[in-house]
N, C-alpha and C positions, 0 to 999 in steps of 0.2 A: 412586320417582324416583331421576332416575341422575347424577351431574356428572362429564361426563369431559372434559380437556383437551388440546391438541397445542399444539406451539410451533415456529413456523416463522418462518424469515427474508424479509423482504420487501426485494427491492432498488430501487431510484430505477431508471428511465430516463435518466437523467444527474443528476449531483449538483446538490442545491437548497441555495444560498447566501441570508442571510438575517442581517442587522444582527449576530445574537449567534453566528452556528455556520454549519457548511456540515453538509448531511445526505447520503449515500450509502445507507444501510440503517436498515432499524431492525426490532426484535424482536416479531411480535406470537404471541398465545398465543389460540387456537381454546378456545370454551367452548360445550359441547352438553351441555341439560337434554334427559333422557329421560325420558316417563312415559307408560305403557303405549299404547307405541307412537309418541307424538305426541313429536316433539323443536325444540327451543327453541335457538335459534344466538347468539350473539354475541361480539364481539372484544376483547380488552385490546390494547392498544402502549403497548411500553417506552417511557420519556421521562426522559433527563436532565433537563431543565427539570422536570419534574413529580415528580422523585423517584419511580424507579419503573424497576427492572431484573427480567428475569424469575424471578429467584431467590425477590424478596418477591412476584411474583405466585403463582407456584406453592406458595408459603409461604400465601397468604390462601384460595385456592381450596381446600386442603387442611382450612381450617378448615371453610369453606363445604359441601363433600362430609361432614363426620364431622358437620353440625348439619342434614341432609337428616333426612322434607322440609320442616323448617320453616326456611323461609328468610325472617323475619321483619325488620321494619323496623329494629329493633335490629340485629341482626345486619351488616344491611348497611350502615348508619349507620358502622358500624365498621370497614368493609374501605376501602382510599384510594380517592378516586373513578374511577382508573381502572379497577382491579377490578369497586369497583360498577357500573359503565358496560356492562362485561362481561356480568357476572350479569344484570344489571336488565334487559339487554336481550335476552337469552334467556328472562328470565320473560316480559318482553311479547311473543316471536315466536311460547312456546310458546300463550300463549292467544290468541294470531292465528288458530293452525291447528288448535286444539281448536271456534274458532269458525265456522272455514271461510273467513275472511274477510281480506285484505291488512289488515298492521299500521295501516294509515293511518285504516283506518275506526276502530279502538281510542282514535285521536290524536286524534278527531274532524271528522276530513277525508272522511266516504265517496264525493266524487268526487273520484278521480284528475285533477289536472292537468299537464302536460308543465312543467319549470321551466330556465329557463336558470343554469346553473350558472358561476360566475368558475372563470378559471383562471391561474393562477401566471406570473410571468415573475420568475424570483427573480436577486439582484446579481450580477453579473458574467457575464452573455451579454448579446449586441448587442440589446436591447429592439426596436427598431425593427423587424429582421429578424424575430423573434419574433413579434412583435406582428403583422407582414403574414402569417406562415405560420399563426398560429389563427385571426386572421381566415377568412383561404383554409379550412380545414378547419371552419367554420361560428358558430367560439365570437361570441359576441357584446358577451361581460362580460369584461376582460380585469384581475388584481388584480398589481398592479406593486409588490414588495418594492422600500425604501428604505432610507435611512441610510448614503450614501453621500456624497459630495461633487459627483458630479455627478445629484442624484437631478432636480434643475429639468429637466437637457437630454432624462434618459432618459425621463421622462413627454412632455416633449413629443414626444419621437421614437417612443412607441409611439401620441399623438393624430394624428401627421402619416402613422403610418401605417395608422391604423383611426377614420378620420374621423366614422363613427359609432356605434363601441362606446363603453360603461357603463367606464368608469374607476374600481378601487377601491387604493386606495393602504395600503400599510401597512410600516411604517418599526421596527416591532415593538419601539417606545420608544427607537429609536436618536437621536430627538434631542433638543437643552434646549428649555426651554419657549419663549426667544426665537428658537429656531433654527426651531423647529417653527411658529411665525405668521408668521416671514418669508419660511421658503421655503414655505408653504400660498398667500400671496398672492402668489407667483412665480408659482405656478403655475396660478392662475383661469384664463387664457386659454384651459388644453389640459381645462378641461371637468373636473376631478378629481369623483365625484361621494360619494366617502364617504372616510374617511380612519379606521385602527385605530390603534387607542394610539400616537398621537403621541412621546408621552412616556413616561418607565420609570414602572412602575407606585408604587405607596407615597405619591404624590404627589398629592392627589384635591385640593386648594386649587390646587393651578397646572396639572391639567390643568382645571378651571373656568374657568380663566382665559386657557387656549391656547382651549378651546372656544368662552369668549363674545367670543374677536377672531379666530377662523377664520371665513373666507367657504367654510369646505367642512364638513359636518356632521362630527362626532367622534364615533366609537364606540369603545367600552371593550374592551379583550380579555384583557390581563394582569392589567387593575385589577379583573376580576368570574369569581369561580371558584364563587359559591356563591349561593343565592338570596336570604339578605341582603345583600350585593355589592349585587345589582341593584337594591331597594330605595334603599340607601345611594345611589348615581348618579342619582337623579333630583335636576335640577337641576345635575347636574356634566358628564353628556356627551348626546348624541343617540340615542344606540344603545346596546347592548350586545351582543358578539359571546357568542354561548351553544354552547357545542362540548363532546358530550354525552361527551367522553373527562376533563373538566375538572370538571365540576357532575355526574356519578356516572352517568348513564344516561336513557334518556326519562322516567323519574318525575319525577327533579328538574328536567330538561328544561320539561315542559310545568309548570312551580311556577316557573321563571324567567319564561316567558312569558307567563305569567298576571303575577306580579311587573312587569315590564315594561310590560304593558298600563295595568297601577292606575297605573304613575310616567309612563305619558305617553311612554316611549323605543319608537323602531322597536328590533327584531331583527336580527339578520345570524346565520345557521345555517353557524358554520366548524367544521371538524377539522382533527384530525391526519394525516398520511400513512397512508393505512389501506389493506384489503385491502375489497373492493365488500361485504365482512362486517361491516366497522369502520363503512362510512359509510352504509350501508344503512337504520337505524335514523334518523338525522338527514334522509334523503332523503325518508322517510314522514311527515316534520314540518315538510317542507318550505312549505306550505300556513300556514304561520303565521308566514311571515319576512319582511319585506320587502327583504333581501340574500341570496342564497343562494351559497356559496362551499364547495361541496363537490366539489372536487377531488381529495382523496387518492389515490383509486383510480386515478388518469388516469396521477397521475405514475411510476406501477409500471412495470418493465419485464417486468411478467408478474404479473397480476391474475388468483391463482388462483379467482374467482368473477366470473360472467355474470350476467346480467339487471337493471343498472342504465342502462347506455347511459352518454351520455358524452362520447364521442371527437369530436362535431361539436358538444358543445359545449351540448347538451340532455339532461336527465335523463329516459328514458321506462322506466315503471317494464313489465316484461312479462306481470306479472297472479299469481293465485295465490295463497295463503294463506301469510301470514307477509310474511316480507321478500322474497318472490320470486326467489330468486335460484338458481342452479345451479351446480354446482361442476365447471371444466372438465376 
């Protein structure tokens, strides 16, 4: 078995603004497991928020390569989860295509279903306008960043202008716990239907407390990185966002979602800005969420891999062994 890696730059289609940061680019590093003949793909991306530049990735992969091929639970236990995210999901691609068979039947999904996918309208563009042009190109689910001052008028102005898309709201902890109950009941009228960490995370007594007087369900995103996280949140939020670059790759993936299940919370399947490599893995585990908010790939202004779909707003997977995908 072989580990070899490349690191290449991924740009935004226009900068994505967002309660803590504006993002233009970000760094992700290509990981291809080879074993006689049969190879296994998957992505890391750098994340300031996650502690993780590609210096320490290429630093962990290095380990990873000199302890081939036993790439043991241990082992990976050890590397940060966005590494592991990497690795783990080139281990599941390569035994997709050793089996013959798309990664999703692995997941326990083996019929493919088409999924409508959210997509971004992040702070400071005219919502409204936005919100009428992904309409117009098919989306259906439309996920509106907040933590602004005017967040009540921008939601209503993306209801007023997509009268009957899926509303998901996420303000990325940008507000206090009194701020985040009274502007949630502003805005019942324009239909909100999920809302992400209200509040900054560290704080699981008063997000219980934003959750049991929200008239919009609450789900976890900064407050749940690991599958006792999710465990821990039953009885504190509605949901938990599970995004496979944060809990380490589809192993612990599918350990949160079973977690999940035992505590009674829906899922929502988010990422990071990623390449159709990065989100590809979450797409095939799609079949187990009741949110699905896999965008990354959209927002690229050049998505060096094909065959997830997307762009109208539906994820159609195009067949194939593994994560299906093609490299343009």
């Amino acid at each position: 078995m072989r580990l070899d890696w490349t690191r290449s730059t991924l740009r935004l289609a226009e900068p994505l603004r967002i309660s803590r940061s504006v993002m233009n680019e970000r760094e992700a590093v290509e990981v291809t497991l080879t074993d006689h003949g049969d190879v296994g793909r998957g992505e890391i991306i750098t994340s300031v928020y996650y502690g993780l530049d590609a210096a320490e990735i290429a630093k962990q992969l290095a380990v990873v390569a000199d302890a081939l091929p036993d790439i043991g639970e241990d082992l990976l236990a050890g590397l940060h989860p966005g590494v592991r995210a990497g690795v783990d999901a080139a281990l599941w691609e390569l035994a997709a295509v050793r089996t013959g068979v798309p990664a999703h039947e692995l997941f326990g999904h083996p019929q493919w279903t088409d999924v409508s996918t959210a997509r971004t309208i992040g702070l400071g563009v005219p919502a409204g306008e936005a919100a009428e042009a992904l309409v117009g190109r098919g989306f259906t689910v439309l996920k509106v960043k907040a933590g602004s001052p005017d967040d009540v008028a921008r939601v209503a102005q993306v209801r007023a202008a997509a009268p009957q898309a899926r509303i998901m709201l996420d303000p990325n902890g940008g507000w206090t716990p009194d701020e985040a109950v009274r502007t949630l009941e502003r805005m019942a009228p324009s239909r909100v239907e999920v809302v992400e960490q209200p509040i900054a995370p560290g704080q699981r007594a008063r997000l219980a407390w934003v959750t049991a007087r929200s008239p919009i369900p609450v789900v976890a995103d900064e407050d749940v990185e690991t599958v006792d996280d999710v465990a821990d949140l039953a009885g504190v939020v509605d949901g938990v966002n599970i995004k496979l670059a944060k809990f380490g790759g589809p192993t612990q993936a599918l350990a949160a979602i079973e977690a999940a299940r035992s505590a009674g919370l829906d899922v929502l399947l988010g990422c990071l800005v990623s390449s159709s490599l990065g989100i590809a893995p979450a797409v095939h585990l799609s079949g187990h969420a009741r949110w699905v908010d896999l965008d990354g790939h959209l927002l690229l202004a050049d998505d060096p891999w094909t065959g997830l779909g997307g762009v109208d707003g539906t994820v159609r997977l195009r067949g194939g062994p593994g994560w299906g995908l093609v490299r343009r």
